[in-house]
N, C-alpha and C positions, 0 to 999 in steps of 0.2 A: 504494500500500500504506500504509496505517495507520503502522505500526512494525517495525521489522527486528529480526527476532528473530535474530539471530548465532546459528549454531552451530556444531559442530566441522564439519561434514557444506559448509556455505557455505566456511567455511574452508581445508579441504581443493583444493574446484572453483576457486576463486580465484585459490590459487598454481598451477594447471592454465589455467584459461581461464575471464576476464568473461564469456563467453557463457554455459558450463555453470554459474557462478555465477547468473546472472537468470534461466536455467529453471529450475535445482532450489528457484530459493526460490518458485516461481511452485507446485510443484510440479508440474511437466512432468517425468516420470519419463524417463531412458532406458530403450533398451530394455532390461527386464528378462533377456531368455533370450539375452541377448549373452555367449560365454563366459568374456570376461574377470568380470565381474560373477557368472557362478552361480559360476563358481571361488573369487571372494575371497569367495564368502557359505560355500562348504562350508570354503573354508579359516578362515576364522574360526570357523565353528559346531564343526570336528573338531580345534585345535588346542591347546594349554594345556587339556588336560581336568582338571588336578587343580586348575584355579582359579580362585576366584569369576568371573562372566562378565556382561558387561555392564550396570554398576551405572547405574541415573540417576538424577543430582544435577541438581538447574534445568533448565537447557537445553541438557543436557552427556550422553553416554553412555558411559561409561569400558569400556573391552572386559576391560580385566582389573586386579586390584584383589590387591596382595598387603601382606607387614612384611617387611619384608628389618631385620635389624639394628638394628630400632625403630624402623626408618626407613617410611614410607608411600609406596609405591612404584606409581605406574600405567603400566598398559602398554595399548599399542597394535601389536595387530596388523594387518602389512601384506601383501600378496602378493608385493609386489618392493619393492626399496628402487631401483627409478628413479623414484619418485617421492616421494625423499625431502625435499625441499622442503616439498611440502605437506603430506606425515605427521608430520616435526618441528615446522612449522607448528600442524599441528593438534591433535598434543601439548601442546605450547608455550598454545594458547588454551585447555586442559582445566587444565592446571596454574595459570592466570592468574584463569579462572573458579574453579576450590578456594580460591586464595589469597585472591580479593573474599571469599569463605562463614568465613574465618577457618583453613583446610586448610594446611597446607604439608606438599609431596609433592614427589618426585622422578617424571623420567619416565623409560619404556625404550620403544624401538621395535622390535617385537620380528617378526624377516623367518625365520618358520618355514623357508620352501622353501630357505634362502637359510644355513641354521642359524646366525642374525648378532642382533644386539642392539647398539639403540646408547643409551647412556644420556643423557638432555637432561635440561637444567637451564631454569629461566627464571632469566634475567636481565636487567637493566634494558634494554640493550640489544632484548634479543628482546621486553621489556613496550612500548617503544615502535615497534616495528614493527608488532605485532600492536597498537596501537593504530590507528596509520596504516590498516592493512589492514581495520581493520573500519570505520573512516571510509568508506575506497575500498570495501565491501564494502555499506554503507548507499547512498551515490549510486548506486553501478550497479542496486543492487534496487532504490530507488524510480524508478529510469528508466522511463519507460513502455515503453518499447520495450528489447531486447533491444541488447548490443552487437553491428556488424558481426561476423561470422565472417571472421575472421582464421588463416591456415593456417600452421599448425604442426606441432613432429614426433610431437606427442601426436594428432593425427588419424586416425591411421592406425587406432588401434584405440580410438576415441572410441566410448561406446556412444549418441552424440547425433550422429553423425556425420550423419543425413538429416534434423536437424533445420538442420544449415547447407548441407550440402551436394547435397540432394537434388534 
């Protein structure tokens, strides 16, 4: 590959799994009509309906965009927060990408089903992880090859599940 274009979406698979990181940058879709995936597509499309929805800035797509108290507040919504790692995570590289553009924003993860919100901050700490991880996020995509699949408890309802395991 030419250049690794980082986004929230690489960010996300990452703190999931190297493998599902070097397909989706390959673009190798999972399966689309897998239910956990139509669900978090209608739960994003039917939730926070009173507010702006999925802005793109660069290489960035913010799902929701509000001013709480003059404050600049983005949200991201998730289906469940067991996978909050990579959703803070990928909060975390939205808010880090605003802040290179000259933005300074707070963040909320916001678990509709779950009726829970957690508010994230970047700081330096989490700016040098998310450094780290898009280093490790550039070597594994320009791999030629895909990382081994490696079995985990995220497999079970992986929608790339037959692309390691079939």
């Amino acid at each position: 590959m030419e250049s690794v274009n980082i986004n929230g979406t690489l960010i996300w698979y990452y703190y999931i799994c190297p493998r599902e990181t070097w397909l989706m940058a390959r673009h190798i879709t999972p399966d689309e009509h897998d239910e956990n995936i139509e669900w978090g597509r209608f739960l994003h499309e039917h939730s926070y309906g009173r507010d702006d929805k999925e802005i793109a800035v660069g290489n960035i797509k913010i799902d929701l965009l509000e001013k709480e108290n003059g404050d600049l507040v983005i949200g991201e919504v998730k289906k469940s927060s067991k996978y909050l790692q990579s959703a803070k995570m990928q909060l975390l590289f939205y808010l880090s990408e605003l802040k290179k553009l000259g933005i300074e924003a707070e963040g909320r993860l916001m678990f509709p089903e779950e009726r829970k919100n957690i508010e994230i901050h970047l700081d330096e700490e989490a700016q040098e992880e998310l450094n780290c991880a898009c280093k490790d996020i550039a070597n594994i995509v320009e791999s030629e090859l895909p990382p081994q699949p490696v079995r985990i408890h995220w497999c079970t309802n992986c929608a790339y599940a037959e692309m390691c395991w079939a």
